[in-house]
Structure formats: structure tokens, C-alpha cells
C-alpha positions in Angstrom: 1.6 -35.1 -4.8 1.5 -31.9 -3.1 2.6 -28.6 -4.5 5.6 -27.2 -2.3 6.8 -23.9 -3.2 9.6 -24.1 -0.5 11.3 -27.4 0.7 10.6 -29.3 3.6 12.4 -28.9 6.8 15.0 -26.1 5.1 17.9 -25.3 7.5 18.9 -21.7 5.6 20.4 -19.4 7.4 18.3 -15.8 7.2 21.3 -13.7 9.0 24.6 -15.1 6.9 24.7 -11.5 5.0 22.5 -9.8 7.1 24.6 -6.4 6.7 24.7 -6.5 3.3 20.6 -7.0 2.7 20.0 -3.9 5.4 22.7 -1.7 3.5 21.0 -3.0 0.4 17.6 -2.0 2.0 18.8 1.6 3.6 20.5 2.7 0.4 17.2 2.0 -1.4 15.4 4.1 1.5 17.9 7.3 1.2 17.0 6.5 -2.8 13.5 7.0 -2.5 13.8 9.8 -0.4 16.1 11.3 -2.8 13.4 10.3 -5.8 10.5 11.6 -3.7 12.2 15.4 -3.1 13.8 16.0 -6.0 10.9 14.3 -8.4 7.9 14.4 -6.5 4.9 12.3 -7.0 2.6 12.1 -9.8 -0.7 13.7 -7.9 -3.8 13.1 -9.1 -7.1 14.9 -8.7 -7.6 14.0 -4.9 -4.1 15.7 -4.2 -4.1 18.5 -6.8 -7.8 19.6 -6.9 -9.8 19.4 -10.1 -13.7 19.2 -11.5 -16.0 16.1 -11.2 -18.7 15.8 -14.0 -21.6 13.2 -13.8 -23.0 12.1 -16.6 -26.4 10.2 -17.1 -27.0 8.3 -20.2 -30.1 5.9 -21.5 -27.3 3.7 -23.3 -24.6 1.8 -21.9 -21.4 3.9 -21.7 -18.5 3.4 -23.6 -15.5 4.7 -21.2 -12.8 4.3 -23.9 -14.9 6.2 -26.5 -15.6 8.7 -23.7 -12.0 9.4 -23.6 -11.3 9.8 -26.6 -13.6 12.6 -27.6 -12.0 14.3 -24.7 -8.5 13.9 -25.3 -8.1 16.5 -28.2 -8.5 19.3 -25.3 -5.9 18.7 -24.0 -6.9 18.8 -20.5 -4.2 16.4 -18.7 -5.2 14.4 -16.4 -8.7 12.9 -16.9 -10.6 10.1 -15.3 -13.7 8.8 -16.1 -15.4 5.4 -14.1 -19.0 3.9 -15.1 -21.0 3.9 -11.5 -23.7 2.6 -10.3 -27.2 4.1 -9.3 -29.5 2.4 -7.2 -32.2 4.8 -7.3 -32.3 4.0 -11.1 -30.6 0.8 -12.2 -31.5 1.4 -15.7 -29.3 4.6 -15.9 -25.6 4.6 -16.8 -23.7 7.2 -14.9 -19.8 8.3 -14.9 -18.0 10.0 -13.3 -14.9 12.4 -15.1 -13.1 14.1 -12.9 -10.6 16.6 -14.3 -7.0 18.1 -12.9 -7.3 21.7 -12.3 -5.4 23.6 -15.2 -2.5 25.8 -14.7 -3.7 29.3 -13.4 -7.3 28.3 -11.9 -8.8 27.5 -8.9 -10.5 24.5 -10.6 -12.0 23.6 -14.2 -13.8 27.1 -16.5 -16.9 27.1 -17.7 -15.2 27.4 -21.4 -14.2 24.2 -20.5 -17.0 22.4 -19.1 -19.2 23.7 -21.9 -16.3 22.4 -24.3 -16.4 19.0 -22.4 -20.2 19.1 -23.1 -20.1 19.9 -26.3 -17.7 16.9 -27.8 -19.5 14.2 -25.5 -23.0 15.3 -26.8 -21.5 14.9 -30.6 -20.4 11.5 -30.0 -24.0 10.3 -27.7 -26.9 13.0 -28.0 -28.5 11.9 -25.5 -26.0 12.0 -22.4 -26.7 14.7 -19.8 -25.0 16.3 -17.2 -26.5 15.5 -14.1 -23.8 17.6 -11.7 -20.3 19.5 -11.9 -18.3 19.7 -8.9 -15.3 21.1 -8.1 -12.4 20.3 -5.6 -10.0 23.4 -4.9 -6.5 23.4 -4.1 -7.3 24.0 -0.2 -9.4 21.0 0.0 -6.6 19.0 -1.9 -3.7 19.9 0.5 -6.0 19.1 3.3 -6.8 15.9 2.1 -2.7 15.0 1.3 -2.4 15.8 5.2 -5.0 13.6 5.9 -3.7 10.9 4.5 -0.1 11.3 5.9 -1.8 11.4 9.7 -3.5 8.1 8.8 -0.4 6.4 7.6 1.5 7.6 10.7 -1.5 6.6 12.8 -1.5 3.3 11.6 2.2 2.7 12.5 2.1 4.3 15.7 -0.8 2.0 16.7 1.1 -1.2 15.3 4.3 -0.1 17.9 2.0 0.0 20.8 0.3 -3.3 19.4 3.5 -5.1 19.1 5.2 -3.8 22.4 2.0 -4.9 24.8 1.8 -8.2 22.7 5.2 -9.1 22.5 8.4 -7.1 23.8 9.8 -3.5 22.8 12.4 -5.1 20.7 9.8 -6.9 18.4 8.3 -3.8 18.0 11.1 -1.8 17.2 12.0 -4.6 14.6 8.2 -4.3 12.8 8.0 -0.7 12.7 11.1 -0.4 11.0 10.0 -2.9 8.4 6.8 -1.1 8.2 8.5 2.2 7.5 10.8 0.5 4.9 7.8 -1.2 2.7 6.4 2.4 2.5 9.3 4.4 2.0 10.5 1.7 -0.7 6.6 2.3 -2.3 6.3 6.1 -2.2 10.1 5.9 -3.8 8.7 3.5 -6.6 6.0 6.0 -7.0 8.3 8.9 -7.3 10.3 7.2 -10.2 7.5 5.4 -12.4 5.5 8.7 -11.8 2.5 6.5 -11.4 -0.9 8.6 -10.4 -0.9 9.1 -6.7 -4.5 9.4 -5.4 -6.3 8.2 -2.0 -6.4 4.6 -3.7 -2.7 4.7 -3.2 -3.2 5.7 0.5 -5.5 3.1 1.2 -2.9 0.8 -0.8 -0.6 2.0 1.8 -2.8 1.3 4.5 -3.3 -2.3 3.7 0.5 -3.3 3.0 1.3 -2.0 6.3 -1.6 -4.3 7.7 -0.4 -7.3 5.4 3.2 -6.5 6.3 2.2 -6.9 10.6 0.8 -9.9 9.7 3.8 -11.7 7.7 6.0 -10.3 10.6 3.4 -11.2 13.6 3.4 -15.1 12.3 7.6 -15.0 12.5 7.6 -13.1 15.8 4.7 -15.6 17.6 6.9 -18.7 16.4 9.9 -17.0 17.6 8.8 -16.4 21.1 7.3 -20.1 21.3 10.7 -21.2 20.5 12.5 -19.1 22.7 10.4 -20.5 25.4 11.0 -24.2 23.7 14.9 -23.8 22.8 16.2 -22.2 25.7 19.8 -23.4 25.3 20.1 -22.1 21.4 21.3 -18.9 20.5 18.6 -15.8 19.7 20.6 -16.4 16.0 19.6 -20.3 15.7 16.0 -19.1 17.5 15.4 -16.8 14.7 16.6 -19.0 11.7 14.3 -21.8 13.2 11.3 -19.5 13.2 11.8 -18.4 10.0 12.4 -21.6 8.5 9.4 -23.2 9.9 6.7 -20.6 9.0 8.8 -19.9 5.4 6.4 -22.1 3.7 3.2 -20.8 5.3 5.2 -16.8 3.9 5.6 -17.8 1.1 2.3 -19.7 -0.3 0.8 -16.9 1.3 2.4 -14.3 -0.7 2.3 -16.2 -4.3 -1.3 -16.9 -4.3 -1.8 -13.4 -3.3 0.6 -11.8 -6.1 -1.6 -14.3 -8.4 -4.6 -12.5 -7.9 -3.1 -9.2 -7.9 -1.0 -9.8 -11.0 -4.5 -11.1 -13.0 -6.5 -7.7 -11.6 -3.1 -5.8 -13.1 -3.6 -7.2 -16.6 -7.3 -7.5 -16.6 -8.6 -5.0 -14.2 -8.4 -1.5 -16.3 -7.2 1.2 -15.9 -8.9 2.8 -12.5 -7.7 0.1 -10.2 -4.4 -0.3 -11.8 -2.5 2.2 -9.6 -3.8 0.6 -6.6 -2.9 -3.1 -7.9 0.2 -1.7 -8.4 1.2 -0.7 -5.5 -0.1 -3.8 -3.4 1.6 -6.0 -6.0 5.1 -4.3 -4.4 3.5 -4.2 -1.0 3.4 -7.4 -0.7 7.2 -8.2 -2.6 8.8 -5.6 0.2 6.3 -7.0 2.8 7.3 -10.5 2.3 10.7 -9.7 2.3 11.1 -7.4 5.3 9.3 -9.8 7.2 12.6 -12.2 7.4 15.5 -9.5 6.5 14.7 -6.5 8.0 12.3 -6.9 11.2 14.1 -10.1 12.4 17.6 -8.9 11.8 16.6 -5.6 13.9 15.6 -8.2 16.7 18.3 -10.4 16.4 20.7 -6.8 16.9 18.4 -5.8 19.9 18.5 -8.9 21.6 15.1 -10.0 23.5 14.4 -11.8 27.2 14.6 -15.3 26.5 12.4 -16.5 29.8 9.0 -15.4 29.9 8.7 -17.0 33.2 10.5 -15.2 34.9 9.2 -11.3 35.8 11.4 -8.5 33.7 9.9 -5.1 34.6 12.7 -3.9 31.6 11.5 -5.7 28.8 7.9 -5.8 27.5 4.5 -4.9 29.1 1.5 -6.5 31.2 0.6 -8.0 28.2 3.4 -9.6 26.8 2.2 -13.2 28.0 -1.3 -13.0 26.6 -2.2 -15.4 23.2 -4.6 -12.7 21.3 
């Protein structure tokens, strides 16, 4: 038998409380914006600048035991990550990057020597192959960065979305797109989980898995607009849904399956990241069907694509890409 996680043929209808889910979903929005100015976001290293040590050692490295010889200095934030080196695959390296304290420009040399001297007392032989430091400058640079690559990315979806399909569809998945990050950044300001550039390029790729929940709805709803031209956008738009709500859904589960295992097995360096893509896709999945379509179905959209509408869409509207 095969395994279903949503019945076959369902008839539910996606717009019955459609105001209440996008009140539901703006008061969460003004929420996280609330969250995100009066809390702020937990920056790490990348945002707030810090110190980078690497470390080369003949023995394989023991990041927990690392970390604790460090803790007792108090020093914050700390991460450290085994790399690899492929001029010398014999060597362990890590990487510890340090927040910069309070007061300095990045990481003393009090400190780095005191960093030193507790890693050589646990492992003699480590050595420091390289101390970097990242500056405030560099780290505002880099937060600005990353906010013209998220906008980027949505500005390029509208455009996307309004040649491939019709203005109205593309109103309908930017919104969605700016609700799934708003909704993460807000869940980010209240856990106070580290924010870093992994949690950009999380970002990055819910707003590239959320296109493509909300592309599948949108192509089935224009194929059935052309199909059903007698129903109402409504009974378009519940059709569509229902019919690739299987496809949504499988999709989703076996996703947050592999997600959820990295979460609980992965460590500690991805688990920001898996974090975030674990509510990317939750929010994706839903603002898919309750947010983008409901825009659409409050826009209204042409219903006959055979017929020239110099108002509605672009040159490319027709095109299968």
C-alpha cells in the first residue's frame, strides 16, 4: 500500500477563513518587527567583528575539550570548527574565532597569548599557524551585504514571476517571500539564536524553496484557469491547491526529516543554520497556500490567455520555462 500523507482527491477549501490566517500572519509580522527593534539579533562574529586563530595539531582534535579549556576566560562568544587541509591531510587544523570584547577593536594580545597558553597545557604540541582579526568596519559592511543580497533576491523573483506569469502572481509570492523572512528574523530575535552569514545564506535558500512551493500552485492555477474557464478564480484556486497538496506536502516532510536528523545529530556549527531552514520550510509551506494564493485570489488575474491583455502580464507570460 502506498504511503499518503494527504488524502486522495481532497475538496478543502484553502480560502474559508482566509482573513483570519492573514491577520494571524500580519500580526506575527508587526511581532517580529517589534522583537527585531526592541531585542535585536544575537550577532555573531561575522556581524560583530572578532579574532580568528588557526591551529595546527599532529593529533586528532578534540573540539569539545578545546572548549572547555577556553571557557574559564570568559571570552563570550567562541567558535571553534575542525577543517580540512589539502596541502597536508595528515594535519588537524581549527579554526576559533572569537567576538570582539567590549572596548576593542578586536581580540588583545593578553588574550591571544592567554588563549595560547591553556590550549598548549591541555595538547603540547598544537601550534598556532595564523591570528586574524575582523574589525567592526568590516562587520557592518558585511551586515549590509547581506541585506542587499536578501533584497536582491526578491526583487529578482518579482521580475521572474511577473514575465512568467502575471503581475498579480507576483505580487502574491513576494508577499509570501517577505512574510517567511520577516516571521525568521522575528524567531531569531526572540530565541536569540547566533546570527551569522550561515543564517543569510539560510535566508537565501528559504526564499528559493518558498518560489518553488508557490511556482508549482501558481503553474497548476494558470493551467486550470485556461481548463475551467466557467469556475470562479475561488473554486480555480482551491482546485490547484488541492491537486498539488500532496506533491506540498511529501515534499516538505521528507525535507523537515533530514533537517530535523542534521538538528539532533549535526553539532553545534550547523545548528543555527538547520534551524532556521527547519522554520523556512514550516512558513514556506504554509504561505505557499495561505498567504500568496489568498493575495491572488484578492487581486483577481486574466482568466484567458488567449486573448491579448496589454494590462495584465508581460511578453512572457505564455512561455512553459
Amino acid at each position: 500500500m502506498r504511503l499518503r500523507l494527504v488524502p486522495k482527491d481532497t475538496k478543502w477549501d484553502f480560502f474559508k477563513a482566509s482573513t483570519l490566517t492573514m491577520g494571524f500572519s500580519a500580526l506575527l509580522m508587526v511581532a517580529s518587527l517589534v522583537l527585531f527593534f526592541a531585542q535585536g539579533l544575537n550577532y555573531g562574529i561575522d556581524f560583530k567583528g572578532g579574532t580568528t586563530i588557526r591551529t595546527d595539531s599532529v593529533i586528532t582534535v578534540d573540539v569539545g575539550a578545546y572548549r572547555d579549556a577556553i571557557a574559564p576566560l570568559g571570552l563570550g562568544d567562541v567558535s571553534i570548527t575542525e577543517v580540512f587541509d589539502p596541502t597536508d591531510p595528515d594535519l588537524h587544523v581549527t579554526q576559533i574565532r572569537i567576538e570582539a570584547q567590549e572596548g576593542d577593536e578586536a581580540v588583545t594580545t593578553s588574550t591571544i597569548a592567554d588563549i595560547k597558553r591553556v590550549l598548549q597545557a591541555y595538547e603540547p604540541s598544537i601550534s598556532f599557524a595564523a591570528v586574524e582579526s575582523v574589525g567592526p568596519k568590516v562587520s557592518g559592511e558585511l551586515v549590509w551585504t547581506a541585506v542587499e543580497a536578501v533584497i536582491a533576491a526578491i526583487v529578482a523573483v518579482l521580475f521572474y514571476i511577473w514575465l512568467r506569469f502575471e503581475w498579480q502572481f507576483s505580487v502574491g509570492a513576494v508577499a509570501a517571500l517577505v512574510h517567511d523572512i520577516v516571521l525568521t528574523i522575528g524567531i531569531f530575535s526572540l530565541v536569540q539564536i547566533k546570527f551569522d552569514l550561515a543564517i543569510i545564506a539560510a535566508l537565501l535558500t528559504i526564499v528559493g524553496y518558498s518560489l518553488n512551493d508557490t511556482v508549482v500552485v501558481f503553474d497548476r492555477v494558470r493551467e486550470n484557469l485556461r481548463k475551467f474557464k466557467k469556475l470562479t478564480l475561488k473554486d480555480v484556486l482551491n482546485q490547484s491547491i488541492n491537486e498539488t497538496l500532496s506533491r506540498t506536502v511529501m515534499t516538505s516532510v521528507t525535507t523537515l526529516i533530514a533537517l530535523v536528523s542534521l538538528f539532533v545529530l549535526g553539532g553545534d556549527v550547523i545548528r543555527g543554520f538547520v534551524f532556521a531552514m527547519i522554520w523556512g520550510v514550516i512558513v514556506g509551506t504554509y504561505s505557499s497556500v495561505f498567504i500568496a494564493s489568498a493575495i491572488l485570489l484578492r487581486l483577481g488575474v486574466k482568466r484567458d490567455w488567449s486573448k491579448q491583455n496589454p494590462e495584465a502580464g508581460g511578453q512572457y507570460a505564455d512561455i512553459d520555462a
